[in-house]
C-alpha positions as CSV (number, residue, x, y, z in Angstrom):
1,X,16.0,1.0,-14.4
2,X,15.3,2.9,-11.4
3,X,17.7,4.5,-9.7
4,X,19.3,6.4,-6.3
5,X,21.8,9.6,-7.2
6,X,24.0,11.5,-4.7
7,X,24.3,15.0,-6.1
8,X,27.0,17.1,-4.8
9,X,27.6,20.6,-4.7
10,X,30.2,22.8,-5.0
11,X,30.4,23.5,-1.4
12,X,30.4,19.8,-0.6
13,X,26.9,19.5,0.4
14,X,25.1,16.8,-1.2
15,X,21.2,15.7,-1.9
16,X,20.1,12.3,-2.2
17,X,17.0,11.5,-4.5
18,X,15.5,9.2,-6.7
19,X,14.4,8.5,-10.1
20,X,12.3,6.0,-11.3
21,X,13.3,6.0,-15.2
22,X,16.7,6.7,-15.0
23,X,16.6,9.9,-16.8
24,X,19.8,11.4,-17.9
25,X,19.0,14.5,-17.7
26,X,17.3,14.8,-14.1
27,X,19.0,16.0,-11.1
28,X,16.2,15.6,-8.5
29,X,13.6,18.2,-7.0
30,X,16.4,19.7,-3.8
31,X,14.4,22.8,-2.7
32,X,16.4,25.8,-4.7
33,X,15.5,28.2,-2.3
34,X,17.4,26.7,0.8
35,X,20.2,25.6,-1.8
36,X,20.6,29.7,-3.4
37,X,21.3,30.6,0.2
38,X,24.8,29.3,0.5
39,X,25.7,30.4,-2.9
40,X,26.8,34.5,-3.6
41,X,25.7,35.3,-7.0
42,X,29.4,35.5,-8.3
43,X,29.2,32.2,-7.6
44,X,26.0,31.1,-9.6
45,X,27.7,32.4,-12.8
46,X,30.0,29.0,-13.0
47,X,29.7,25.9,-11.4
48,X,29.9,22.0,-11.5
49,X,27.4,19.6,-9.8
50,X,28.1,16.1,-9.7
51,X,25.5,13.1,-10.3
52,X,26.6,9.2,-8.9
53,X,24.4,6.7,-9.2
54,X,23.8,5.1,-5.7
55,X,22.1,2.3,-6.4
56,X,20.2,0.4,-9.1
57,X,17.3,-2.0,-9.8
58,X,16.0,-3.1,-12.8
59,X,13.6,-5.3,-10.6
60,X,12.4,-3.0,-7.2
61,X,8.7,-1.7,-7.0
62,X,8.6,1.7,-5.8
63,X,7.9,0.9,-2.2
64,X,11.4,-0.9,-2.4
65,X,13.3,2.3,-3.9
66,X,11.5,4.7,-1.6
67,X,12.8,2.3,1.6
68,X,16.6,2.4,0.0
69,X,16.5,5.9,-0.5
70,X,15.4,7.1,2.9
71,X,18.5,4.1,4.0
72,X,20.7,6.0,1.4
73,X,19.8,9.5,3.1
74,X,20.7,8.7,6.9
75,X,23.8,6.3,5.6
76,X,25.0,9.7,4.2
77,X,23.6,12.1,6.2
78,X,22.0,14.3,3.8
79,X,19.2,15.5,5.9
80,X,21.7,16.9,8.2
81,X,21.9,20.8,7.4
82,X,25.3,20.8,7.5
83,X,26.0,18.4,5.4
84,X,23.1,17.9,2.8
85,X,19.9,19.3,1.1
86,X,17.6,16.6,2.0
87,X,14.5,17.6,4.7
88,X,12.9,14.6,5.0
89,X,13.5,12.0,6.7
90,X,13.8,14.7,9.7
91,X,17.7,15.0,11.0
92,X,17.6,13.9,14.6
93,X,20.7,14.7,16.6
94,X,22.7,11.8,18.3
C-alpha cells in the first residue's frame, strides 16, 4: 500500500509526505531544523503530532504517488511558510 500523510504539529502547521510501504512507524523526512525554530525547548519536552492518511493505492506506480502528493501539497498549502513544512513544490504567492 502506498500512501500520502498530513502530519500536523502542535502549532497547527502541517507537512505533507509520502510513503511507499505504508510504514507505521514513519513520519516523513520534514527538515528538523526549520521545524526546532518555532518550538522553545520547554516545549520539546512534551508534545503530540498527528499522522492522517491522505490518500491510498494499493495499485499507483511511484510516478502516480509523486504527482498526487505534490496535488495534496498545494490543495493544503503546505509549502506555504506559514502554514506548513513542505519546501518543494516552491510557494508562489497569489
Amino acid at each position: 500500500m502506498k500512501i500520502i500523510y498530513k502530519i500536523t504539529y502542535p502549532n497547527n502547521k502541517i507537512y505533507i509526505g509520502k510513503d511507499l510501504t505504508n510504514s507505521i512507524n514513519y513520519f516523513g523526512s520534514a527538515n528538523s531544523k526549520l521545524i526546532e525554530k518555532d518550538f522553545l525547548q520547554e516545549h520539546r519536552k512534551d508534545f503530540t503530532i498527528r499522522r492522517e492518511i491522505l490518500w491510498e493505492s494499493e495499485t499507483a506506480n511511484d510516478i502516480e504517488v509523486n504527482q498526487k502528493e505534490v496535488e495534496l501539497i498545494r490543495q493544503y498549502q503546505s509549502n506555504n511558510p506559514e502554514i506548513g513544512y513542505n519546501q518543494w513544490p516552491k510557494y508562489i504567492k497569489e
